[in-house]
DSSP file (Angstrom, degrees, kcal/mol; ACC not computed):
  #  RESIDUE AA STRUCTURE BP1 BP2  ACC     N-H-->O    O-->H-N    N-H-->O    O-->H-N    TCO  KAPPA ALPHA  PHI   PSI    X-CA   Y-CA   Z-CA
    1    1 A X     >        0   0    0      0, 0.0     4,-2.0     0, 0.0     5,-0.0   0.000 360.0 360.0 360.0 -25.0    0.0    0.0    0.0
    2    2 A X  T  4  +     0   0    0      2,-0.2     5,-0.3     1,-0.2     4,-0.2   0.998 360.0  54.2 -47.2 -70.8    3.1    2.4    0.5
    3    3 A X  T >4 S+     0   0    0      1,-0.2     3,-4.2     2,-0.2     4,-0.3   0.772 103.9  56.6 -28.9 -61.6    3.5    2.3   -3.3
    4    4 A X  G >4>S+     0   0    0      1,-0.3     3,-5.2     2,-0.2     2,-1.8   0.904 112.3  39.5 -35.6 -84.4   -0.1    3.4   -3.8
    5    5 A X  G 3<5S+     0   0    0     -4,-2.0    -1,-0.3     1,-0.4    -2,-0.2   0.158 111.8  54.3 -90.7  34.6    0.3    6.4   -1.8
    6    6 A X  G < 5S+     0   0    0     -3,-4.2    -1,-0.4    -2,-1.8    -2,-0.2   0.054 111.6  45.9-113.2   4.5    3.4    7.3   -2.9
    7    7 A X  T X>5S+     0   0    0     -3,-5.2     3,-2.2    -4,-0.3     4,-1.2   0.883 117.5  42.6 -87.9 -75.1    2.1    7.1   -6.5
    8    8 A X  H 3>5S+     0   0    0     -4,-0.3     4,-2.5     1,-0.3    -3,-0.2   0.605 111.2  54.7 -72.0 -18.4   -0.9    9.1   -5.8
    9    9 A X  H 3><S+     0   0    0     -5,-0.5     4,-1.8     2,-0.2    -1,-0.3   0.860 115.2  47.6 -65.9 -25.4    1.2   11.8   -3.4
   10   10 A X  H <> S+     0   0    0     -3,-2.2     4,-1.9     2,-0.2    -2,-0.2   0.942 107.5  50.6 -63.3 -66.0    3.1   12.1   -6.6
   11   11 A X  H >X>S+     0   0    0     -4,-1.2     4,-2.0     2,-0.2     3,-0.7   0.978 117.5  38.4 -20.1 -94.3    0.4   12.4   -8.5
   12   12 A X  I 3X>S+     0   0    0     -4,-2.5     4,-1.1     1,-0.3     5,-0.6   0.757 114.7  49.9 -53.7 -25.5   -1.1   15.2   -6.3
   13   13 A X  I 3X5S+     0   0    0     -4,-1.8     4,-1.0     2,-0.2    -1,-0.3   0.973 122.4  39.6 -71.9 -48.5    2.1   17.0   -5.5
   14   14 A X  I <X5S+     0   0    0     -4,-1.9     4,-0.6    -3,-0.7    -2,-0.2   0.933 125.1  33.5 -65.2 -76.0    2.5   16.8   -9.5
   15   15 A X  I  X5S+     0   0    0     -4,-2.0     4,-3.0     2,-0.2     5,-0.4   0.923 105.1  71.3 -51.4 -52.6   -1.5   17.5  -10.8
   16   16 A X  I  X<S+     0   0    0     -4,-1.1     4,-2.9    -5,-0.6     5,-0.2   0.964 103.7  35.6 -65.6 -48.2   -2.6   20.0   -8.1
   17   17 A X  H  X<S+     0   0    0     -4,-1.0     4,-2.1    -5,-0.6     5,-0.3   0.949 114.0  56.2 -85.0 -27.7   -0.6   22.9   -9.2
   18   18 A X  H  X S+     0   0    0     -4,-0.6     4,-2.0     1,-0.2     5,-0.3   0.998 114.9  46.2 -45.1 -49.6   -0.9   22.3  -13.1
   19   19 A X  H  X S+     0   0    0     -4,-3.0     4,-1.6     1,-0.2    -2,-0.2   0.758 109.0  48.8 -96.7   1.9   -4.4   22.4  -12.3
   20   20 A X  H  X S+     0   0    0     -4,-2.9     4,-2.3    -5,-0.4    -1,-0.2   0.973 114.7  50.2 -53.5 -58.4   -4.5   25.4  -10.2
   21   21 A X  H >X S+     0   0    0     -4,-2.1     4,-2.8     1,-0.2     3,-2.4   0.955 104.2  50.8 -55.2 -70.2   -2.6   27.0  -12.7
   22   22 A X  H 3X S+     0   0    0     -4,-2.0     4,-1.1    -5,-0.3    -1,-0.2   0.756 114.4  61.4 -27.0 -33.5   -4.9   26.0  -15.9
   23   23 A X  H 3X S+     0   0    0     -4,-1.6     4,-1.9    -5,-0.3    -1,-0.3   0.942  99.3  40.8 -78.4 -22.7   -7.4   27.5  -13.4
   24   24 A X  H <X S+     0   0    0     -3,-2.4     4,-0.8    -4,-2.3    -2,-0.2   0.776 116.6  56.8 -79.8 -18.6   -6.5   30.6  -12.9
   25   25 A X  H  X S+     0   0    0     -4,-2.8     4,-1.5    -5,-0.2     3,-0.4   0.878 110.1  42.7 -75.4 -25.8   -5.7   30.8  -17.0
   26   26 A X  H  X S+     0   0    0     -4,-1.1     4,-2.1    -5,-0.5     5,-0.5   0.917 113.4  55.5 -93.2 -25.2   -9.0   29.8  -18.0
   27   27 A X  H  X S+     0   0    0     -4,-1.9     4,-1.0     1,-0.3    -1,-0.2   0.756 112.5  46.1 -76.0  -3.6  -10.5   32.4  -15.1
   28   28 A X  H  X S+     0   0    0     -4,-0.8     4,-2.0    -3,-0.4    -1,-0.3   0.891 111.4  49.7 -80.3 -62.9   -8.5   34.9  -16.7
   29   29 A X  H  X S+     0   0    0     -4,-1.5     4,-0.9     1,-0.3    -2,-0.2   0.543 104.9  55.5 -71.2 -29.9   -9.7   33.8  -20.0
   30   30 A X  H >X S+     0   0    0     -4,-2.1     4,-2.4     2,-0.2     3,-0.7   0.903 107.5  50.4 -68.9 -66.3  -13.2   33.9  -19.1
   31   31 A X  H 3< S+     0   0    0     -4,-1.0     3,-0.4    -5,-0.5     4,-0.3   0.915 111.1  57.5 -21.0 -54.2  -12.7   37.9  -17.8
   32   32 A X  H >X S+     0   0    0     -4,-2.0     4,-1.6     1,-0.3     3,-0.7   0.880 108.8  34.8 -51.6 -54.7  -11.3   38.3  -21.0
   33   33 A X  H <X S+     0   0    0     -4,-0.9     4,-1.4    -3,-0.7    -1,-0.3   0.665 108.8  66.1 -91.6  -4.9  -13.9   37.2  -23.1
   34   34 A X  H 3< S+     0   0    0     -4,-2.4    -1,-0.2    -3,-0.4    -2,-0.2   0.384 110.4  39.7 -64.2  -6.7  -16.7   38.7  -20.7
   35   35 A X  H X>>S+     0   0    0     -3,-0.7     3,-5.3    -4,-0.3     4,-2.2   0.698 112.1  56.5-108.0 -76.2  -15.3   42.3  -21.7
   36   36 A X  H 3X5S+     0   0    0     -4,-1.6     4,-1.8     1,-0.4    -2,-0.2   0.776 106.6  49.7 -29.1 -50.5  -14.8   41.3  -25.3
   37   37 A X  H 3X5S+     0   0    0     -4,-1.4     4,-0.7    -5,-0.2    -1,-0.4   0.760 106.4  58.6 -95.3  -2.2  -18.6   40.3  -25.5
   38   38 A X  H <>5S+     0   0    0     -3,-5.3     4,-2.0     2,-0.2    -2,-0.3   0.736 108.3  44.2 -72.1 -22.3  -19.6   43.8  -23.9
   39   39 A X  H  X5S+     0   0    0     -4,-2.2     4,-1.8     1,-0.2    -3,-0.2   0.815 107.7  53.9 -91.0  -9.8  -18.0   45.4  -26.5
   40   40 A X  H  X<S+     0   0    0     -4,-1.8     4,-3.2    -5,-0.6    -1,-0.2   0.917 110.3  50.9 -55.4 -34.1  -19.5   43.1  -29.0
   41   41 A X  H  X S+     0   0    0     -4,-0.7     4,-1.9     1,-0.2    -2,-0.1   0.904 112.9  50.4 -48.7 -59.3  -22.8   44.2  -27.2
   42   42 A X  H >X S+     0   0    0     -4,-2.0     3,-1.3     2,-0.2     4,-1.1   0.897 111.0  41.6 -39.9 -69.2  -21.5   47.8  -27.8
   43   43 A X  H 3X S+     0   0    0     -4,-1.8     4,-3.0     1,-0.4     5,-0.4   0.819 113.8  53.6 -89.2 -43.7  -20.7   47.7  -31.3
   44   44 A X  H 3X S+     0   0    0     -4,-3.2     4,-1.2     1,-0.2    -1,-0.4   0.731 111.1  48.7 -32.9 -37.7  -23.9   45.6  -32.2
   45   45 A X  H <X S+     0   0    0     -4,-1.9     4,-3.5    -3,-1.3    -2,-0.2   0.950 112.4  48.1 -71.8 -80.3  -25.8   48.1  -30.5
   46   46 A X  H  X S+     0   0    0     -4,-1.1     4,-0.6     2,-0.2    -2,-0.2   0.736 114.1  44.7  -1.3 -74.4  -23.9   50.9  -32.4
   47   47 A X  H  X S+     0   0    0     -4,-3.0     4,-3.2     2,-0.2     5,-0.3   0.787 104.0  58.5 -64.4 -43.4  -24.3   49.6  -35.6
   48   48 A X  H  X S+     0   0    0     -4,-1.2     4,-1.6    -5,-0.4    -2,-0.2   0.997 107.6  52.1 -78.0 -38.5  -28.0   48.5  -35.5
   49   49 A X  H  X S+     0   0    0     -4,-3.5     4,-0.7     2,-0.2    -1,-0.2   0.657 110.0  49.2 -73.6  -3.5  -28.8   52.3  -34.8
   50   50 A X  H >X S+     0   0    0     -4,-0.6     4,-4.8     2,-0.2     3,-0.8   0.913 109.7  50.4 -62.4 -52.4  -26.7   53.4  -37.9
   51   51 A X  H 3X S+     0   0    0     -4,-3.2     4,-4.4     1,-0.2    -2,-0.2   0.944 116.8  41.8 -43.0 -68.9  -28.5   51.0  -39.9
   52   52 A X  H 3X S+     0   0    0     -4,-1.6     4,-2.3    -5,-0.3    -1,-0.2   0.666 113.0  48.9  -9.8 -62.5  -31.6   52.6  -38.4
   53   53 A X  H <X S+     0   0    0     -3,-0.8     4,-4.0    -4,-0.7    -1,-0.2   0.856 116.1  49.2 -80.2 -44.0  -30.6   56.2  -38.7
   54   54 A X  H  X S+     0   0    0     -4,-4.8     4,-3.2     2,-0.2    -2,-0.3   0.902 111.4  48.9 -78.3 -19.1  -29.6   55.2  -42.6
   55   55 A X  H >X S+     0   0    0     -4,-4.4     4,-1.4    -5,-0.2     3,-0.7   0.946 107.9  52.2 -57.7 -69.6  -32.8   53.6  -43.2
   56   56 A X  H 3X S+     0   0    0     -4,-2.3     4,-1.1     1,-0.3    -2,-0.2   0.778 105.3  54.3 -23.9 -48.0  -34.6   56.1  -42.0
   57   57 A X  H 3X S+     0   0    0     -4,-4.0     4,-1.7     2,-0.2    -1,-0.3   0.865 104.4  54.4 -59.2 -46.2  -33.0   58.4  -44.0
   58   58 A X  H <X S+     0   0    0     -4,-3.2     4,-3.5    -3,-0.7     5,-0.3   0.980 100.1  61.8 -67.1 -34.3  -33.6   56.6  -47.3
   59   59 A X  H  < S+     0   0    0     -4,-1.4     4,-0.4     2,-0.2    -2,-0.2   0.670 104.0  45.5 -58.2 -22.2  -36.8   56.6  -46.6
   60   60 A X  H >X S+     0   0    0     -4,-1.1     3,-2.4    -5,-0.4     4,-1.6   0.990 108.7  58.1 -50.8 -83.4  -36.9   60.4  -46.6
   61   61 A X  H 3X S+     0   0    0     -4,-1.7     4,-3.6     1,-0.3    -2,-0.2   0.810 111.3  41.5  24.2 -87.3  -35.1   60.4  -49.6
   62   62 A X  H 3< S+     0   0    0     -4,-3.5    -1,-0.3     1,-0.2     4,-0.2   0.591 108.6  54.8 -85.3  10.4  -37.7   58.4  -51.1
   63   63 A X  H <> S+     0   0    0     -3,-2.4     4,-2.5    -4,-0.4    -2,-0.3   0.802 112.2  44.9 -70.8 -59.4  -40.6   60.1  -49.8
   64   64 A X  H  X S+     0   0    0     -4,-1.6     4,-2.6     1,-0.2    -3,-0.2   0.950 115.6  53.9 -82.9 -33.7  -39.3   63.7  -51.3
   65   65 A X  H  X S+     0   0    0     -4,-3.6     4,-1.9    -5,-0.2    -1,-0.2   0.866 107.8  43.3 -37.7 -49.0  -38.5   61.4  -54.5
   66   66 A X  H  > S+     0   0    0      2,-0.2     4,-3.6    -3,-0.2    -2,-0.2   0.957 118.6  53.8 -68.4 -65.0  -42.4   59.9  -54.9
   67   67 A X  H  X S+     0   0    0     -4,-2.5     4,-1.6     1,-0.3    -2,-0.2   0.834 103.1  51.2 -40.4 -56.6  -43.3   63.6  -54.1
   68   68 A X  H  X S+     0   0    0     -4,-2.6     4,-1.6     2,-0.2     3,-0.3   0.899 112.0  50.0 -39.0 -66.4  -41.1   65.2  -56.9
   69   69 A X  H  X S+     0   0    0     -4,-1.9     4,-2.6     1,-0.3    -2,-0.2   0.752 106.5  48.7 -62.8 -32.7  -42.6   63.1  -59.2
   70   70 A X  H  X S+     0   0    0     -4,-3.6     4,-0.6     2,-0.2    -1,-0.3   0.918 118.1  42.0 -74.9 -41.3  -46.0   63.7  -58.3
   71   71 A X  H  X S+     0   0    0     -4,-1.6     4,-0.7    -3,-0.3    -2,-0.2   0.726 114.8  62.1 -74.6 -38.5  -45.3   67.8  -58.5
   72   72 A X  H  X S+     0   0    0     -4,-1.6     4,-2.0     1,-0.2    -2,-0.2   0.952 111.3  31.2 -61.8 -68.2  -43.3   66.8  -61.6
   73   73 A X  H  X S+     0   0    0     -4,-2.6     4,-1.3     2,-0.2    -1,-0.2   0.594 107.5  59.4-101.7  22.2  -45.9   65.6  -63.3
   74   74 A X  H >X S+     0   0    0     -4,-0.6     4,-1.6     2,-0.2     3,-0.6   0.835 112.2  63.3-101.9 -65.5  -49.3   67.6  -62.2
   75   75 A X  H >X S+     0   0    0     -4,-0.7     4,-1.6    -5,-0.2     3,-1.4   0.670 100.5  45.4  -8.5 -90.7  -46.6   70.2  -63.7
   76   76 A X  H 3X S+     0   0    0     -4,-2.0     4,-1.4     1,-0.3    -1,-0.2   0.519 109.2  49.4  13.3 -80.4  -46.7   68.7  -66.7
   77   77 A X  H << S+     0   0    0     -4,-1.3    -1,-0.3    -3,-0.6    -2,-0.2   0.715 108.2  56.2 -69.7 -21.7  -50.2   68.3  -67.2
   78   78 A X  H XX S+     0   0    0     -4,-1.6     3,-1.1    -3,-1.4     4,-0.7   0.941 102.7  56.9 -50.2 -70.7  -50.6   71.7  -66.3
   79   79 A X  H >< S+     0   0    0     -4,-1.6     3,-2.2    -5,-0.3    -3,-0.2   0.908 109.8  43.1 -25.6 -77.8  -48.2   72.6  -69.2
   80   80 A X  T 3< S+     0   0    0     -4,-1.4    -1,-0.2     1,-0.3    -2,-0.2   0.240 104.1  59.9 -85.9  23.2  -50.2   70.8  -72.0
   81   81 A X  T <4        0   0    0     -3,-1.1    -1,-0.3     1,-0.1    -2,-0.2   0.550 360.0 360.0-103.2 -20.8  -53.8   72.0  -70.9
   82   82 A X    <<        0   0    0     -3,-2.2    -2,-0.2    -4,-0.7    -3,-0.1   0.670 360.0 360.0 -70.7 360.0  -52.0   75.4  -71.6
């Protein structure tokens, strides 16, 4: 039985700090990517109200367009009743 629990002291002395370390890198690694997806958050964020701002905008755009045309052509008619 000695052997055994001079294998497995070996073992622990051996494992225990590998896996301390490899925790404290992945708890690190987790922070890391916890910031990383708030600025993903951000930028989504960001982005979908450009998208937004530039729809919107065409849609002006093609509102004064439709309008123009209508003015364009009551013009038009106007023209050839004269």
């Amino acid at each position: 039985m000695a052997v055994v629990d001079d294998v497995r002291k070996a073992m622990q002395d051996f494992l225990a700090p590998e896996l301390k370390s490899a925790t404290v890198r992945l708890d690190a690694i987790e922070k890391r990517l916890d910031r990383m997806e708030g600025k993903l958050d951000s930028l989504r964020a960001e982005i979908s109200n450009d998208v937004r701002s530039q729809i919107d905008r065409l849609v002006d755009v093609f509102r004064v367009n439709q309008r123009l045309e209508q003015l364009e052509h009551r013009q038009k008619r106007l023209e050839s009743k004269q």
